[in-house]
TORZAZA-916670 format. One record per residue (C-alpha): x, y, z; residue number from 1; residue in three letters. Coordinates in nm, 2 decimals, padded with zeros to 4 digits. Layout:
BEGIN
<r <X Y Z> NUM ala>,
...
//
This chain:
BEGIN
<r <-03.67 07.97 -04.77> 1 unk>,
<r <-03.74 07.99 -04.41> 2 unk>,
<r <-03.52 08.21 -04.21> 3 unk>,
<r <-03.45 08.04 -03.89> 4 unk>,
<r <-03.56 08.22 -03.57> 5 unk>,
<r <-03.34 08.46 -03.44> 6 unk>,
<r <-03.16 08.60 -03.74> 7 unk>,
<r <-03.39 08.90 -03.84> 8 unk>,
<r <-03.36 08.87 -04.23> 9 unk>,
<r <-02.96 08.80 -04.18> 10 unk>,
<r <-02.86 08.56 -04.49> 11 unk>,
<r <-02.59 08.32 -04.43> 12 unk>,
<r <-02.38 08.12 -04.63> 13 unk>,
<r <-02.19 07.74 -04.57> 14 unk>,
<r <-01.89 07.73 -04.71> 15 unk>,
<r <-01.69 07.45 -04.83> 16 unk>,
<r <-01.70 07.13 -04.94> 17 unk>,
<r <-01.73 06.90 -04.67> 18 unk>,
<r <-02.01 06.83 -04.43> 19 unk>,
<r <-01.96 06.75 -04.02> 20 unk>,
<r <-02.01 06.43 -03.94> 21 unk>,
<r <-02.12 06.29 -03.59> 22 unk>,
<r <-02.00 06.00 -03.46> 23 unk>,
<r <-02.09 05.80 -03.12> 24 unk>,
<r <-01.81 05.98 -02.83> 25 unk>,
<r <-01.57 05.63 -02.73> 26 unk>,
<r <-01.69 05.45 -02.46> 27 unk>,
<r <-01.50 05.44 -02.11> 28 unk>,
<r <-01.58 05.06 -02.08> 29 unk>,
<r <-01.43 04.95 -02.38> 30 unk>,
<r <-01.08 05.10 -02.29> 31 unk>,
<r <-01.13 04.93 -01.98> 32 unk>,
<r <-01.22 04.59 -02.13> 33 unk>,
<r <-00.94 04.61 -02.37> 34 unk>,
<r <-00.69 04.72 -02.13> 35 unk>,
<r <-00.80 04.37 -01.90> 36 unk>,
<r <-00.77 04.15 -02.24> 37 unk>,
<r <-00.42 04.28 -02.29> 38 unk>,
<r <-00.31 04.20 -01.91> 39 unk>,
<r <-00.46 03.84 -01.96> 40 unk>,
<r <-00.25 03.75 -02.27> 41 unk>,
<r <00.06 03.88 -02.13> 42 unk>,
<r <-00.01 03.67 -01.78> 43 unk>,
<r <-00.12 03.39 -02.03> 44 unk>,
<r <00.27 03.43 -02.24> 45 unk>,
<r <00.46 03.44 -01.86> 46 unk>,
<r <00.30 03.15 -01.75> 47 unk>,
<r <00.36 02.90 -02.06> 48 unk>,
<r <00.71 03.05 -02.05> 49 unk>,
<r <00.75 02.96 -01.66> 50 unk>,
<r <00.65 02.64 -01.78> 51 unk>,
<r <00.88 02.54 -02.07> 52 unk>,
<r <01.16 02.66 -01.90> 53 unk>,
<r <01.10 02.39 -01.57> 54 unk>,
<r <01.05 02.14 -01.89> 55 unk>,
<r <01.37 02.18 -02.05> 56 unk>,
<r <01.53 02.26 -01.72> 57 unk>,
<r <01.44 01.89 -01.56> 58 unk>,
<r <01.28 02.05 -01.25> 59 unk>,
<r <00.97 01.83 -01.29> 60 unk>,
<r <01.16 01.50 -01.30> 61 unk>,
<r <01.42 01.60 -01.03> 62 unk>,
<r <01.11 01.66 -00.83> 63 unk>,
<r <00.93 01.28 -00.92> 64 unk>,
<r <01.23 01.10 -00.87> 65 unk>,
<r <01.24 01.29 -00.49> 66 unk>,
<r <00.85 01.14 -00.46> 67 unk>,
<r <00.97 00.85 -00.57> 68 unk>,
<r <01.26 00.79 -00.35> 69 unk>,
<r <00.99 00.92 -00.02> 70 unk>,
<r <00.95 00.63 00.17> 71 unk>,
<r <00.57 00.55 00.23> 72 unk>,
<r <00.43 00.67 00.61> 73 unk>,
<r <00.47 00.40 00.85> 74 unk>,
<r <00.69 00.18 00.66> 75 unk>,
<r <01.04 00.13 00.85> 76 unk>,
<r <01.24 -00.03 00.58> 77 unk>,
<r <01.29 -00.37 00.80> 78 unk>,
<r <01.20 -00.73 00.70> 79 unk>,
<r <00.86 -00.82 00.70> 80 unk>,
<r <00.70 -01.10 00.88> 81 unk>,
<r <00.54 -01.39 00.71> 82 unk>,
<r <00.20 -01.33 00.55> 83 unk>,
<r <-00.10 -01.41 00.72> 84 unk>,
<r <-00.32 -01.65 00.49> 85 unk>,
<r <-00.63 -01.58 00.39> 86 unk>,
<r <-00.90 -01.67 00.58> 87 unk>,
<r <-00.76 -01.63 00.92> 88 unk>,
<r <-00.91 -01.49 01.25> 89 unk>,
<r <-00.94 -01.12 01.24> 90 unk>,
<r <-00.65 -00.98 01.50> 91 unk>,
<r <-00.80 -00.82 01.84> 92 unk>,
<r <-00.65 -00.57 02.05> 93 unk>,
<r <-00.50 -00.82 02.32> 94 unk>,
<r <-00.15 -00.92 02.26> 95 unk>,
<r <-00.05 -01.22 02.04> 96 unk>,
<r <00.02 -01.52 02.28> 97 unk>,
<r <00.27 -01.76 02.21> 98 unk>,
<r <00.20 -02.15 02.31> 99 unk>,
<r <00.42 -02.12 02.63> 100 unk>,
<r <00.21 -01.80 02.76> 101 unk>,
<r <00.43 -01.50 02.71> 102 unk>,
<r <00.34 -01.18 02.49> 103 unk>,
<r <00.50 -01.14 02.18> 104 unk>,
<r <00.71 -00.87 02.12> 105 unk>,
<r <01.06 -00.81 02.00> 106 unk>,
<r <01.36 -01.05 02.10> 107 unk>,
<r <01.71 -01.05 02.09> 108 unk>,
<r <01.91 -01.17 01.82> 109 unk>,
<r <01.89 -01.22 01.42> 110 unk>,
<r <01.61 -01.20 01.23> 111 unk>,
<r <01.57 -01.43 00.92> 112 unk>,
<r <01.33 -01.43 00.62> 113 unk>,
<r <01.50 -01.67 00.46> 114 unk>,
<r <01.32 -01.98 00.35> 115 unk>,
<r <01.45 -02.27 00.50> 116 unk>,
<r <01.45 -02.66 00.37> 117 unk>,
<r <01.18 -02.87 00.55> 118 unk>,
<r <01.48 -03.09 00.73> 119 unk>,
<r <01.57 -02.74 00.90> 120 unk>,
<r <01.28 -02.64 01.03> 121 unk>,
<r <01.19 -02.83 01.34> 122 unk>,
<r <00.83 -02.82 01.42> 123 unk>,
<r <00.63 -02.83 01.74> 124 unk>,
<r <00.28 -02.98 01.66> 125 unk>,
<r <-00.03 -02.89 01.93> 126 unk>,
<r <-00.37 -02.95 01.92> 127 unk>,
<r <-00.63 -02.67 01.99> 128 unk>,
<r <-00.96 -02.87 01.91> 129 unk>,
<r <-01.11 -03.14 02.10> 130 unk>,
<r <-01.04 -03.40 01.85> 131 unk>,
<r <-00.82 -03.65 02.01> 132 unk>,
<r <-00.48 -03.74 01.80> 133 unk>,
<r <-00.52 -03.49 01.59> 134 unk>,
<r <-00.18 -03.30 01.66> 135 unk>,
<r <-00.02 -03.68 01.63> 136 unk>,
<r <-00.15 -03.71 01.30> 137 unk>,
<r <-00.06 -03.38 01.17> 138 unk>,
<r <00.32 -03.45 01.31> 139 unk>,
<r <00.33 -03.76 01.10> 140 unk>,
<r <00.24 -03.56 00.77> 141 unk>,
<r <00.49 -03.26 00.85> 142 unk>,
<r <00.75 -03.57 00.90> 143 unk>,
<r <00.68 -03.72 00.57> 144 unk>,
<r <00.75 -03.42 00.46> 145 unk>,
<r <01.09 -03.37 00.56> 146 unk>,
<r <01.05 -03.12 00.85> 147 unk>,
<r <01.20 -03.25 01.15> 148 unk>,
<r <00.92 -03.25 01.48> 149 unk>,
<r <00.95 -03.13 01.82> 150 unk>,
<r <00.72 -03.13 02.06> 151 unk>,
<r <00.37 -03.28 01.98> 152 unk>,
<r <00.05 -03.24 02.23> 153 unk>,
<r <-00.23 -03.03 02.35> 154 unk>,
<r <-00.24 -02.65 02.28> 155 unk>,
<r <-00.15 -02.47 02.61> 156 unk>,
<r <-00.41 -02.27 02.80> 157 unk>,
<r <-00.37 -01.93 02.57> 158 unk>,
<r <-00.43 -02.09 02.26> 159 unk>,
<r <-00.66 -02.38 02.36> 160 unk>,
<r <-01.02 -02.40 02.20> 161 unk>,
<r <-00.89 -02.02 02.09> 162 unk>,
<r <-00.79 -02.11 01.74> 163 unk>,
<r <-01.10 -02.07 01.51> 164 unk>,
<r <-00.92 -02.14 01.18> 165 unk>,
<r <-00.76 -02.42 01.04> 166 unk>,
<r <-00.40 -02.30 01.21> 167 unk>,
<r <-00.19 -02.07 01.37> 168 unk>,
<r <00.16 -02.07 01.32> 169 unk>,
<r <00.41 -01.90 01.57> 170 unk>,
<r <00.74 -01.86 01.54> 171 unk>,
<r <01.04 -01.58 01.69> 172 unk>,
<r <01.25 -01.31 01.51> 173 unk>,
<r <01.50 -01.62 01.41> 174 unk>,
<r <01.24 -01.83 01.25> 175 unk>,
<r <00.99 -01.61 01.01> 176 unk>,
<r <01.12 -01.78 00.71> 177 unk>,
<r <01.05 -02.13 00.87> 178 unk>,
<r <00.68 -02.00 00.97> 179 unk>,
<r <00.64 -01.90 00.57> 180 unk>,
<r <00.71 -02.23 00.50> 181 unk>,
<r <00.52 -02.41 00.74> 182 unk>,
<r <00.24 -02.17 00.67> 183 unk>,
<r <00.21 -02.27 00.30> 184 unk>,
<r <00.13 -02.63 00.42> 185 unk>,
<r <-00.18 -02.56 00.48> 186 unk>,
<r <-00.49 -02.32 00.33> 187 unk>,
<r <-00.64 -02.06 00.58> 188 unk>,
<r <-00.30 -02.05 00.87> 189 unk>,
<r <-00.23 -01.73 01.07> 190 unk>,
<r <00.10 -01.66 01.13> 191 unk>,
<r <00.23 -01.48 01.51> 192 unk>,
<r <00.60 -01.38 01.63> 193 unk>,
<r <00.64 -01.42 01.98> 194 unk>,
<r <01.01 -01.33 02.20> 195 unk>,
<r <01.15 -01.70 02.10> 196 unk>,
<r <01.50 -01.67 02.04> 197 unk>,
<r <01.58 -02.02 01.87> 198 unk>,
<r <01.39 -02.10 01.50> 199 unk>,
<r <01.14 -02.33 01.60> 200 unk>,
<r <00.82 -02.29 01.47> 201 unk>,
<r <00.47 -02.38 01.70> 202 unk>,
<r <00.24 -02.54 01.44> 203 unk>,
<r <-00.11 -02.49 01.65> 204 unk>,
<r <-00.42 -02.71 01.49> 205 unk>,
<r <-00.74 -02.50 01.48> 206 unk>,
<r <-01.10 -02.57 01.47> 207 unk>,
<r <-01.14 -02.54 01.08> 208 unk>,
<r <-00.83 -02.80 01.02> 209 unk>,
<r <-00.89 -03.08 00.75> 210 unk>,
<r <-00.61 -03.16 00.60> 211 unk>,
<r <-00.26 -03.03 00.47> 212 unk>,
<r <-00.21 -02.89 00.15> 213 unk>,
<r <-00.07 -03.16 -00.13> 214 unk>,
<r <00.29 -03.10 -00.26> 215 unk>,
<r <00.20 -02.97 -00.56> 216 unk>,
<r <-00.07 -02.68 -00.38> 217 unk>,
<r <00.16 -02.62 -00.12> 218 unk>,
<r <00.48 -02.56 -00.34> 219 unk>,
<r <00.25 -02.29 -00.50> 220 unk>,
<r <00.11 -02.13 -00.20> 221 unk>,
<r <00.54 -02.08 -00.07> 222 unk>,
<r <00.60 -01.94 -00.42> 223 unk>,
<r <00.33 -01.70 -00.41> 224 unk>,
<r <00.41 -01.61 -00.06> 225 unk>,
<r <00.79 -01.57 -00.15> 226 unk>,
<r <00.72 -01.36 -00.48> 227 unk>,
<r <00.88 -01.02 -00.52> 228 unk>,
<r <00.68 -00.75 -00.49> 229 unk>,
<r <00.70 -00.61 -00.88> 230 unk>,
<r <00.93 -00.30 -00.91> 231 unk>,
<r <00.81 00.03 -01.05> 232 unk>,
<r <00.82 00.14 -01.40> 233 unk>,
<r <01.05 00.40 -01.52> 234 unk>,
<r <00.92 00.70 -01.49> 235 unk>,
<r <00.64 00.63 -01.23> 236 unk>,
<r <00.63 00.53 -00.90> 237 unk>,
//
């Protein structure tokens, strides 16, 4: 047996019955790891508890049925004019123009939506196209009808030769349920409010103009113009 260097002929002896054994020293980075692991699952448990406790609490439908109830930007709760048809001149920035010449804008007195029967709406018929007799002719048709006619003659300098489409229907504050009806008459008719304060409604023939709507068409068009806007599901807006 070799002695090993440094002992001079010493003998030694191990004693016992076990033998050291020599493992790798714990890493610094795996305490580190371990400790981030256990701060994630308790962020993890807070948060899912957070959460049930707005669930069974009603938090999160208190705060729908606020969005909900928020009226949309720019809407002002008031009655709506009549709809412009389809098919009508695009609106540019000048100022609508009634037939007598004055801006539109807001007048005095009521405002109704209300649809009207033909024998109360009483119609003044003008003729914006250089076809001669045409506004006499249209007059005749709203008559048979059962609308009751005003005035009937040439479009007055602010709408005439101005009306590309088949119509353009003005009316005041008083008579926008009139204008609906007298709208759905005929296919393609803009609709305009000017300061009016009676509920006649200016039926102005345009370029594009053929021919009313029949009965039948024309009851449709006022019930699709008149239909209710559908009302939100429970639970959604």
């Amino acid at each position: 047996m070799l002695t090993p260097q440094g002992l001079k002929g010493k003998q030694y002896r191990i004693t016992g019955n076990s033998y050291p054994r020599l493992g790798r020293p714990p890493r610094r980075s795996r305490k580190i790891l371990a400790l981030i692991g256990s701060l994630l699952a308790l962020a993890l448990i807070a948060l899912g508890g957070v959460q049930l406790v707005d669930i069974f609490g009603g938090k999160g439908r208190h705060t729908s049925a606020q969005a909900c109830s928020t009226p949309a930007a720019g809407t002002s709760g008031k009655p709506l004019a009549a709809p412009v048809r389809s098919g009508a001149p695009a609106a540019s920035g000048s100022p609508a123009v009634a037939p007598s010449g004055s801006p539109a804008g807001p007048a005095p007195g009521a405002t109704s939506t209300a649809v009207p029967q033909p024998q109360a709406v009483t119609v003044n018929v003008y003729n914006a196209t250089d076809k001669a007799g045409l506004a006499a002719r249209t007059a005749d048709e709203l008559k048979k009808r059962g609308f009751t006619i005003g005035k009937v003659g040439n479009a007055p300098a602010a709408l005439d030769k101005k009306v590309t489409g088949s119509a353009q229907v003005v009316s005041g504050p008083a008579g926008l349920g009139a204008a609906t009806l007298l709208g759905s008459q005929i296919a393609g008719a803009a609709t305009s409010a000017d300061t009016r304060a009676d509920a006649t409604v200016d039926f102005v023939v345009g370029d594009a103009y053929t021919a009313l709507l029949d009965p039948t068409q024309a009851a449709a068009a006022l019930a699709l113009a008149t239909k209710p806007a559908p009302s939100a599901a429970p639970g959604s807006c």
